[in-house]
N, C-alpha and C positions, 0 to 999 in steps of 0.2 A: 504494500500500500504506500503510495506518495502522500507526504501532506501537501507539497509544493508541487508544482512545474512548469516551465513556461521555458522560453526560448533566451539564447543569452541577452540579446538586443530588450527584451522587454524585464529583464530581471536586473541591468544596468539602470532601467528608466526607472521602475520602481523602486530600487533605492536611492534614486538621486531626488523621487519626491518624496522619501520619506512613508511609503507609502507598504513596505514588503512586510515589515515586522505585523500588522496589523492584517494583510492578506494571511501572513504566517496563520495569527493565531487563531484570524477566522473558520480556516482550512483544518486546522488542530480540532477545535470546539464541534466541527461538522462531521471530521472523519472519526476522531477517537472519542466523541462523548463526551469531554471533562474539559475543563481548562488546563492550559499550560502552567505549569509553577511559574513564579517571578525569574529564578534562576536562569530558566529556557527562554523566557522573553528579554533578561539581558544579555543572553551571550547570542540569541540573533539578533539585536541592534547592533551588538558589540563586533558579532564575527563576521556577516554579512559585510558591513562598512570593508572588509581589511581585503572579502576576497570578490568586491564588486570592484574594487582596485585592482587585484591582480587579476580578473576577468577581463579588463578593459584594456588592461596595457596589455594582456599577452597579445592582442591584436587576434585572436581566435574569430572564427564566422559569426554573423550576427542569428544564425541560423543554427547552433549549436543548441541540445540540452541543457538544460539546468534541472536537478532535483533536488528538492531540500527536504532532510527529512524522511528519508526514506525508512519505511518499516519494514526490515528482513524478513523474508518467510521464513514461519517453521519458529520463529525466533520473537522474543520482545527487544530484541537490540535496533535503534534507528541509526542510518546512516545521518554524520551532518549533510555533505556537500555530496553530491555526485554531476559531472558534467560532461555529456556524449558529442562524438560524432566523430569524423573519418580524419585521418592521416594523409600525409604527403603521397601515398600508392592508391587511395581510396578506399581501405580496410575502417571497418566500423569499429569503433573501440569507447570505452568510456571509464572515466578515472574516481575514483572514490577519493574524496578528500576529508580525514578526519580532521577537525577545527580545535583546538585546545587552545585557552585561555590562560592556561599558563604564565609566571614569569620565574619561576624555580621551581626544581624537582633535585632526588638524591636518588643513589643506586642502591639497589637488595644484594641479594648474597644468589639471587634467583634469575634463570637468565630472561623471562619475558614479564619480571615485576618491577616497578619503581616506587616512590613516594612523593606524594604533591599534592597541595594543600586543596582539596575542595572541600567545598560546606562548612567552610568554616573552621575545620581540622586537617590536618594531614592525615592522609588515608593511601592503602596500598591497593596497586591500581595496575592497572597492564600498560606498559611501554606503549607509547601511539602507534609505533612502528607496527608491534604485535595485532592491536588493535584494526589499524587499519588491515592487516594482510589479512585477519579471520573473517573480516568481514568481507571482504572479496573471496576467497576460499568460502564460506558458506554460501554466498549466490551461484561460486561456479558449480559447489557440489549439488545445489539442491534446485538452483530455477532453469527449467528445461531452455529456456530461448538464451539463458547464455553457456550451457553445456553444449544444446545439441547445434548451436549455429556457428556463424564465421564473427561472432559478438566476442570482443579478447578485452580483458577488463584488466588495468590497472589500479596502483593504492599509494598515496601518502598520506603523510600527515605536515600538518601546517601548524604550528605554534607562533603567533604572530605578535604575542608579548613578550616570548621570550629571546633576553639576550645570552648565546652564548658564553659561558663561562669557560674558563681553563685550568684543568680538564674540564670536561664537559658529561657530567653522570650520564646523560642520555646517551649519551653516544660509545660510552665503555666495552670493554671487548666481548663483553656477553648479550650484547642486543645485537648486535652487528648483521647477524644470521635474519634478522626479522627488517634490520634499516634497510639489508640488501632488497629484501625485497619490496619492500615499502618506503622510497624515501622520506627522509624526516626532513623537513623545512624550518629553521627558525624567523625570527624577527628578517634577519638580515642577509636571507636567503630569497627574497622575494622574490627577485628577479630570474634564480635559478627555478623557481614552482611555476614562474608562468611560462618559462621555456619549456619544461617539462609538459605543460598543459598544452602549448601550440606545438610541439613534436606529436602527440596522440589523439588530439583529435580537432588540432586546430583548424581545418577543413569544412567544418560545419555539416552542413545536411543529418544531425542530431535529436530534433524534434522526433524523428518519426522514432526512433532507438528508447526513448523513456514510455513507450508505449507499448514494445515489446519486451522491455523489463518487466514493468509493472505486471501484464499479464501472462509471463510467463508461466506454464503448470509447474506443480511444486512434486517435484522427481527426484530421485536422488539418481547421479550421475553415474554412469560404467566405471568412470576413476574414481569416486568415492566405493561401489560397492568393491572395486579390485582391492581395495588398500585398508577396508573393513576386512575382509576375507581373508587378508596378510597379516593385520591383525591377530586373528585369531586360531590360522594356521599354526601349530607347535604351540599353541600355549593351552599347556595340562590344566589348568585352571579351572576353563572351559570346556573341558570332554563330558559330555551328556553319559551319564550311566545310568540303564535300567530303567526304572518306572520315570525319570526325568525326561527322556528319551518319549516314551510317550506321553505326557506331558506337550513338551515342546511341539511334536507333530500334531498334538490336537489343537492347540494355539495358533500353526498356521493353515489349518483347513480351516479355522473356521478363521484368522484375521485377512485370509486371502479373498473370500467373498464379502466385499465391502458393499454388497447390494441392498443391506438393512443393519441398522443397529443394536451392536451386543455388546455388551456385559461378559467378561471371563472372568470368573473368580476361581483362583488357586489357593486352596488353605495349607500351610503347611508350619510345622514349628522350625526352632533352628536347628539348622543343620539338612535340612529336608531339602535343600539345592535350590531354594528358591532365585538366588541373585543369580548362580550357573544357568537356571533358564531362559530367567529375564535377558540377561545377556545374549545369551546364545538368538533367543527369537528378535534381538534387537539384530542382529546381523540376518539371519535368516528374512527378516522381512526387508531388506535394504536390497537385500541378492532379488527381491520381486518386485522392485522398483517401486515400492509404497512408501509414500508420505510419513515416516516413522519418530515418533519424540521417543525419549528414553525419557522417566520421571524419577527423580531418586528426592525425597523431601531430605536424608542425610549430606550436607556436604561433604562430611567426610569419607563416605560411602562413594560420591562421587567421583570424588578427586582421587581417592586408592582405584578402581575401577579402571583410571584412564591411566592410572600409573602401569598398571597389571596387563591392561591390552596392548599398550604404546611402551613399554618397556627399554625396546633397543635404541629407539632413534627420539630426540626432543623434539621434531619435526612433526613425529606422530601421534607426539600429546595433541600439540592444538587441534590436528583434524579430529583425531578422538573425541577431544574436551566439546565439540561443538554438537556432538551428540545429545549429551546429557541437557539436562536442565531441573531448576528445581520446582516445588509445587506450587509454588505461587506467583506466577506470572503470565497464568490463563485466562483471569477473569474476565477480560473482555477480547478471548476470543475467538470469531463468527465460528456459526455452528457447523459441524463436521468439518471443518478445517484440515482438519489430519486422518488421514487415512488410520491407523493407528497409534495407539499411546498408549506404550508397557510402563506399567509405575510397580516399582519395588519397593519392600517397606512401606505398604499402603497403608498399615497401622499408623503411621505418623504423619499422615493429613490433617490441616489445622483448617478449624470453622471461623467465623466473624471476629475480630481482634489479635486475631494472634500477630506476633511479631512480623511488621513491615507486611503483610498483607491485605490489599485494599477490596479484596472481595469476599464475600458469603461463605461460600466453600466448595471449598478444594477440589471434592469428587463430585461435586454438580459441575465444577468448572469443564473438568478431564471428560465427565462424560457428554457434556455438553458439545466439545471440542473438537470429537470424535466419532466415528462412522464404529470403529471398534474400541476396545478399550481392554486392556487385562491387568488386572489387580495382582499382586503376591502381597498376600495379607497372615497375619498371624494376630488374633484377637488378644490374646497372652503376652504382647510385647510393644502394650501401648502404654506410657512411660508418663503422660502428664495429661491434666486435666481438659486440656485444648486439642487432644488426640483423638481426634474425630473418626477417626480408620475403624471401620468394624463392619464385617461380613454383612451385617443388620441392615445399617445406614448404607452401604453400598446400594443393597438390593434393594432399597425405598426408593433410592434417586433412581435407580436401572428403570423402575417402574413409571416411575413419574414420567420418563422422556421416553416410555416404549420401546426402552432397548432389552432385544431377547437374553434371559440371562442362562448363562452355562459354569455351571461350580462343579470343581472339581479338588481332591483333598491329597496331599503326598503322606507318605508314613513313615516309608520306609527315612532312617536318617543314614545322613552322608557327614554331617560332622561328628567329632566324640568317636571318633575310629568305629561305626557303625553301632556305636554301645547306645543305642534307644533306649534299653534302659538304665541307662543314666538319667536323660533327659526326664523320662516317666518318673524316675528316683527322688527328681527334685522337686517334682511336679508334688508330690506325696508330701515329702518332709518339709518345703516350704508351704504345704496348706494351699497351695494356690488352686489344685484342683486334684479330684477323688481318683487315683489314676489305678489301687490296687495292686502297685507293684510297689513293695513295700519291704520285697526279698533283694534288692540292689540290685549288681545289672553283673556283665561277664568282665570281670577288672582284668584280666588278660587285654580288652580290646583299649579301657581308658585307666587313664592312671589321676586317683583321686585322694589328696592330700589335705589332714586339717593339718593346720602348723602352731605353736605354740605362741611363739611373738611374730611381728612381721619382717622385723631380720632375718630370722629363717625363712618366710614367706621370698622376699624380696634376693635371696642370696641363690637360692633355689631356682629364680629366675634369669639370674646373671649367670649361674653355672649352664643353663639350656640354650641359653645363646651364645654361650663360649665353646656348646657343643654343637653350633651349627643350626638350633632350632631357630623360627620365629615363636619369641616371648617378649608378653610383655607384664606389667602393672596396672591393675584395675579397681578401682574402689566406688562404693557409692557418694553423694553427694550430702554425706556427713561434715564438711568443713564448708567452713567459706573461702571465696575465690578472690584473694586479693585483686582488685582493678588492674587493665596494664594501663589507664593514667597514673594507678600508685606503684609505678615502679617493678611493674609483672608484665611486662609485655612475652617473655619467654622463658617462663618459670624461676623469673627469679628470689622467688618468694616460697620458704616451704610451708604452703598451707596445710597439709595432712600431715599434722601433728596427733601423736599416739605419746601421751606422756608418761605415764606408765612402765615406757618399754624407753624411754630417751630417741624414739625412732621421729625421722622429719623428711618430705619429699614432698618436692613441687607438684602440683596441678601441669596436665602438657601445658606447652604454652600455645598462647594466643597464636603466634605468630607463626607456629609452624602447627597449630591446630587442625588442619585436612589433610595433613599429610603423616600426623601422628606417628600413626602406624607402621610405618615405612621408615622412619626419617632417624639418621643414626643419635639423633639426642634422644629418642624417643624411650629409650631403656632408663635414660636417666629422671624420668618424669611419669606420673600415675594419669591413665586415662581415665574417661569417664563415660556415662554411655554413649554420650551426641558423638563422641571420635572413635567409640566403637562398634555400636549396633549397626548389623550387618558385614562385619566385617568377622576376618577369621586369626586365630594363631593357632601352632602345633601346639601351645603352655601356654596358657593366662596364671596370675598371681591374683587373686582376688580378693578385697579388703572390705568387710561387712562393719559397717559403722556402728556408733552407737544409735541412728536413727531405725533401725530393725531391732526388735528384742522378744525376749520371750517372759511370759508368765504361766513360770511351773503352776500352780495353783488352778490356773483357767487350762495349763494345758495349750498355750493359744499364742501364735507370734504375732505382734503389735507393732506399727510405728508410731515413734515418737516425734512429733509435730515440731516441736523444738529445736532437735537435732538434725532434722530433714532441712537442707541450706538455700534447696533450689525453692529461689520465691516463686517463681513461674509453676515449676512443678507442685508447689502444694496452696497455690491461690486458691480460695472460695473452699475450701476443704478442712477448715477450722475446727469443724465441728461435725463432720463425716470422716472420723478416722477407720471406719473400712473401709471407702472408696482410698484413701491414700494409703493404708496398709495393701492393700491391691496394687496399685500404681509400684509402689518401694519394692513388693515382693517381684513382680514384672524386671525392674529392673536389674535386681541380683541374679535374677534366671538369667536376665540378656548379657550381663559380666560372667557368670558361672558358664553359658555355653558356649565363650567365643571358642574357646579350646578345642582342637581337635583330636589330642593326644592327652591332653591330661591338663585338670584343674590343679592348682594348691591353693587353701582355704584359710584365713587368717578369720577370725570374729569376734568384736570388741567387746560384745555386752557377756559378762559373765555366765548368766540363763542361756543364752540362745546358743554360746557354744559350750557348754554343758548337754545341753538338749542334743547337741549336732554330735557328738561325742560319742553320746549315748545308741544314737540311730544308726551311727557307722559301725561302731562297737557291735552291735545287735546282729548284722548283717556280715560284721564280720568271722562271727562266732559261728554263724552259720554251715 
């Protein structure tokens, strides 16, 4: 969708009366429904003025495109600038120009992130260069009229406040890879961005080129489905086994006939392969040329995902990264839109209020959005009170908008070294549900540890990663989380304090927070669920706070309101301590199963691990 477009000759006139900023925001209010922020109405008076300059002096045809504003398919990202038309040979081309207001930025330790002050804070943010290339890479991979034609699209970026410094953080040897392909323009490069502009399409005849963008069909490209496919070529990760297998194949019989709308619902707990399928059917439907969103609400979930697919080459992140997306950026948009949308961890779709999202919800939005739609859901591993995910509420909305619904349930488990009952074990002795196995599980397959202090906990963890394992540190959300404005930006603060034991360990940090899991500081700092659920290790070390407890007397484990740190997590819940002994016991299940090999079990409250003692003690006697 454009907000803007018109020819170069009438997009010069219009800003010379003053007249574009107000056509802008008409065209916003009419296409998108809402007003512009104040922010977006000053940086098009502000950017507008710098590249209706460099519009004018490159001497470009009066008969060239102009787009402003463009709304990516498949995507909530808008282009600022894009401006088409033909070359010195006659070849049709058109250049995306990303617009930054900038007049200082610093470099990361990361090769496509930076830091620069918007909104009022310094926030970490992707290199323009990176910027502008993914968003040419995602029109090439997904809109048919620039994949399948003689349509060749270039990318910069223009910062036209800012002045070069020496060195210059933007320009440092680990962007280089993304300027090549995107050049960066500063303040005082002007005159090299309009040269750039009249070498690719300064020719004109561009009008009719913002027409076949705009409706181009929303396909994904042969080079995007090749380089999916290479993806996940050799990566053991993703090998479908057994009832997964059928799974997957019934997802695409039925996502391939997109002639009415359905409803897939996949129930399974963890370890039951849920992410391995979603995945796998996120390529499978890409190989059938359908319109496909991948939905993941965890960022951290996300961002391991595209580490695991995109592995060998940094190249491969970004095409990967442009897959994903998270759950809240559908709401306004048109219906059936998307051929399909696989959302993993559908447990953890948020309704009205929740953090930074401006719509109703979540899974009205998805199924709204959507011609199909498949859910991986597990009702057991919804974690706070704004956790709208449930089998229930799926199949209300499925109804409401007449989409056919198909559920279907996995059992067999694939994490826990196949030990189901394990998973059944805990299901029992945390009370969460009546499961009957109460005889323990075949400890041959998982290896299951209480530990005395978290020293041994914690020492046990560093010895499995000295042997090669993925381990890590897990605990509930018994402390509180120093700010990184107080000087916690990347653990450097040890919140999980056990005083008792003299024991002290940082929270992951902020800063390398989605990558947790992976990231070599990550041994040295306690996860928590948002950077682990749905993720996996060979060993977890897991840390039962004092907000879970037990009362020998009732026989009965309990949370304590007090001790429990997450405000979000236990809001409006004051006075409903089952629903949040529910929520708390969900989330020791989600730390207790990330293990594939084997848990070790640490537990603060005196009762509850006396209680745990006793249960393993019993079973082991056995």
């Amino acid at each position: 969708m454009i907000i803007y477009s018109s020819s170069a000759l009438v997009f010069r006139e219009k800003v010379d009366n003053n007249q574009l900023t107000v056509e802008i925001e008409n065209a916003f209010i009419s296409k998108m429904g809402m007003r512009p922020s104040p922010g977006e109405r000053r940086a098009w008076n502000n950017s507008m003025q710098f590249m209706e300059r460099v519009v004018r002096n490159s001497k470009i045809a009066d008969d060239c495109g102009v787009m402003i504003e463009y709304n990516i398919p498949a995507t909530s990202k808008r282009v600022d600038f894009i401006v088409a038309g033909q070359d010195k040979e006659g070849k049709d081309n058109f250049v995306i120009v990303e617009l930054k207001q900038w007049d200082a930025a610093s470099e990361t330790d990361r090769e496509d992130v930076v830091v620069a002050y918007i909104g009022g804070r310094e926030r970490e943010t992707p290199h323009p260069s990176y910027q502008a290339w993914s968003y040419r890479q995602q029109l090439e991979d997904m809109n048919e009229a620039v994949h399948s034609s003689d349509l060749t699209s270039y990318s910069c970026a223009y910062l036209h406040n800012y002045r070069t410094p020496q060195p210059d953080p933007l320009k440092s040897e680990r962007y280089q890879g993304y300027i090549h392909k995107a050049p960066l323009f500063m303040a005082e490069d002007t005159l090299k961005l309009q040269e750039f502009l009249h070498k690719h399409i300064g020719k004109g005849n561009g009008v009719n080129l913002l027409y076949l963008i705009e409706n181009g069909k929303i396909r994904p490209s042969k080079k995007l489905i090749d380089h999916v496919d290479g993806l996940f070529k050799g990566n053991s990760e993703f090998i479908l086994l057994d009832e997964q297998k059928v799974a997957y194949e019934t997802i695409m019989s039925l996502a391939k006939d997109t002639s009415r709308k359905r409803t897939i619902l996949i129930k399974g707990g963890p370890g039951t392969g849920k992410s391995v399928i979603s995945m796998n059917a996120l390529g499978g439907l890409l190989k059938h040329k359908l319109n496909v969103r991948f939905i993941a609400p965890n960022a951290s979930f996300r961002t391991v995902m595209v580490e695991t697919l995109a592995k060998q080459q940094a190249k491969n992140k970004a095409r990967a990264r442009a897959l994903f997306a998270g759950s809240g950026q559908f709401y306004d948009t048109p219906g059936d839109f998307y051929d399909v949308m696989v959302v993993d961890e559908a447990h953890r779709l948020k309704g009205k209020g929740a953090y930074q999202y401006r719509g109703e919800n979540q899974i009205e939005d998805i199924i709204k959005a959507s011609k199909v739609n498949v859910f991986f859901i597990d009702d057991f591993q919804r974690i706070r009170p704004d956790d709208i995910g449930s089998v229930a509420e799926i199949k209300r909305i499925a109804e409401l908008h007449d989409s056919e619904i198909h559920e279907y349930t996995l059992s067999a488990q694939f994490r826990c070294s196949g030990a189901e009952g394990f998973i059944n074990w805990v299901d029992h002795i945390f009370q969460i549900r009546q499961t009957g196995n109460f005889n323990g599980w075949d400890q041959s397959a998982f290896e299951f540890k209480l530990m005395d202090n978290p020293h041994q906990l914690y020492q046990s963890i560093k010895d499995k990663v000295s042997e090669g394992y993925k381990a890590r540190m897990l605990a509930g959300f018994a402390w509180n989380w120093t700010k990184d404005t107080e000087g916690n930006r990347n653990g450097e603060i040890a919140d999980v304090t056990i005083e008792e034991h003299g024991f002290r360990m940082p929270w992951n940090g902020r800063a390398i927070s989605n990558t947790w899991a992976i990231h070599e500081q990550g041994l040295e700092q306690i996860g928590c669920v948002h950077t682990s659920q749905g993720l996996e290790f060979d060993y977890v070390g897991v840390i039962i706070g004092n907000d879970l407890k037990f009362d020998p007397h009732g026989m009965q484990i309990y949370a304590d309101y007090d001790e429990y740190k997450d405000t979000m997590g236990k809001r409006g819940l004051k006075n409903n301590n089952q629903q949040l002994t529910s929520l708390i016991k969900n989330i020791y299940k989600v730390l207790i199963s990330r293990g594939m090999k084997g848990c070790y079990l640490y537990c603060r409250n005196p009762e509850l691990r006396e209680y745990l003692e006793g249960q393993l003690k019993r079973i082991m006697a056995e």
